[in-house]
C-alpha positions, -999 to 999 in steps of 0.1 A, spaced: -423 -419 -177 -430 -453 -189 -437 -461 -151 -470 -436 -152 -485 -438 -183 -519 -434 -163 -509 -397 -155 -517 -382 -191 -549 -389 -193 -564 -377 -155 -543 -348 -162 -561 -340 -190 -592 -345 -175 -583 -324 -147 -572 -297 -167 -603 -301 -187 -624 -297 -153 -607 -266 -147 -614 -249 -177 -647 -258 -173 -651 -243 -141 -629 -212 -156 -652 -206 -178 -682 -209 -153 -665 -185 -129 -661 -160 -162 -691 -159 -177 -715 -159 -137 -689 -132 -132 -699 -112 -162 -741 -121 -156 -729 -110 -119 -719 -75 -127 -744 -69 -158 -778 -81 -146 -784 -52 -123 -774 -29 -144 -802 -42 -168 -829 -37 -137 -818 1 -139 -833 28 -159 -806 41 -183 -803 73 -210 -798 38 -237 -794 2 -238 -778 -15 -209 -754 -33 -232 -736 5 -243 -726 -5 -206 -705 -35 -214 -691 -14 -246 -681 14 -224 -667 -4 -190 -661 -39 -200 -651 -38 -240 -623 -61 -232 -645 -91 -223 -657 -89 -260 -638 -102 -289 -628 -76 -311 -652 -86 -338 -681 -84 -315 -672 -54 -300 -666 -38 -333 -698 -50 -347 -718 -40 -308 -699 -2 -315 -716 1 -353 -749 -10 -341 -751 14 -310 -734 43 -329 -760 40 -360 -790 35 -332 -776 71 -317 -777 87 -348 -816 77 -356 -844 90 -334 -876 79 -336 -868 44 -350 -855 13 -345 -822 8 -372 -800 -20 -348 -810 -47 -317 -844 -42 -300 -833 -65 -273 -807 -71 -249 -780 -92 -266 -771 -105 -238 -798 -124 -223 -816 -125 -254 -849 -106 -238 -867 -74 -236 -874 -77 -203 -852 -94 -183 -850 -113 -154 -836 -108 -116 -807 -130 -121 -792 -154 -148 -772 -186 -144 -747 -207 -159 -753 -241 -164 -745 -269 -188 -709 -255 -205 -697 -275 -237 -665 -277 -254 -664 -274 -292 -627 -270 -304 -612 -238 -286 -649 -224 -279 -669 -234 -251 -709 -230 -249 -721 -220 -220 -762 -223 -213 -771 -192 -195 -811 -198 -178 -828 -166 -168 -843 -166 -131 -875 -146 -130 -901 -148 -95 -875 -172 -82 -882 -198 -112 -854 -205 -132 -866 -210 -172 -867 -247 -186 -844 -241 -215 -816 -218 -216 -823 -181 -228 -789 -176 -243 -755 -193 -250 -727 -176 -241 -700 -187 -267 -664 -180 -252 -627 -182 -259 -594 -178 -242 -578 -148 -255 -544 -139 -238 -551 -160 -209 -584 -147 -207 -617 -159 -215 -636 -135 -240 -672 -137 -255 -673 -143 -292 -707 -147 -297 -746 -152 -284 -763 -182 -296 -802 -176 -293 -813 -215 -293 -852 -206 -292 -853 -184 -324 -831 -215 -341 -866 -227 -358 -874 -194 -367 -843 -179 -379 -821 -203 -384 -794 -177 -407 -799 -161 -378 -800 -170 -340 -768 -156 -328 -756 -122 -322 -729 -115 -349 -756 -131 -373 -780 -106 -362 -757 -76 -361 -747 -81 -403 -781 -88 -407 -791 -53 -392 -760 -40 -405 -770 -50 -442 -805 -34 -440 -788 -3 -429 -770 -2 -457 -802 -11 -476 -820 18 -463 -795 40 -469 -804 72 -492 -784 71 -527 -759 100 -539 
């Protein structure tokens, strides 16, 4: 062992590579299969898709909080009461394909920049950070940083931040017995 003390540390960096490009693979796989469905007329939000087919790519806390959001939208017609955009890819009208780029470790959570491709121009800055852990061997989203309403709404620019924030007005709104 003494012999090969170089070892550790390109093994590290290779395993570090790997994850990387795990979590690369993971996350263009999810854009992959959700983008077109996004380009498609649907009876609700395209994201009640990923609830229904793919709820297991979501951390339990997001899903949970996705769930109470789309079921108190369902029972309201004729107003607004949860998201008003695609949490996703952070748009109302999305584009014809995203793309992963620059991924980022921070602890167990990596960040990875997801730019929107619309007309064949991919955008400057990246729509949406897809924020992902490895759950049983898998990676999972956690969350959806939102790094161009950071300024704006700094409390916030991510999607569980936005779903108790929706979640509090509800309950604000909320006739009194």
């Amino acid at each position: 062992m003494l012999a090969f003390p170089y070892l550790l540390p390109a093994q590290g960096k290779t395993n570090s590579h790997e994850e990387v490009e795990s979590v690369r693979s993971s996350v263009g796989e999810f854009y992959r299969w959700y983008v077109p469905k996004t380009l498609k007329p649907h009876s609700g939000p395209a994201w009640n898709l990923v609830l229904k087919y793919r709820s297991t790519a979501l951390s339990p806390e997001l899903f949970r909080a996705l769930r109470e959001d789309s079921d108190a939208q369902a029972k309201t017609s004729g107003e607004i009461v949860g998201l008003d955009f695609d949490p996703f890819l952070n748009t109302q009208d999305p584009c014809e394909r995203y793309e992963v780029g620059e991924i980022i470790q921070k602890e167990q959570t990596y960040q990875a920049q997801v730019f929107g491709v619309c007309s064949g121009k991919k955008n400057e800055k990246p729509d949406v950070i897809a924020q992902v852990e490895k759950q049983n061997g898998r990676w999972i989203f956690v969350n959806f940083a939102y790094p161009n309403l950071e300024k704006e709404y700094p409390n916030s620019a991510n999607l569980l931040a936005t779903l108790k924030a929706l979640r509090e007005e509800r309950k604000g709104s909320e006739p009194r017995s």
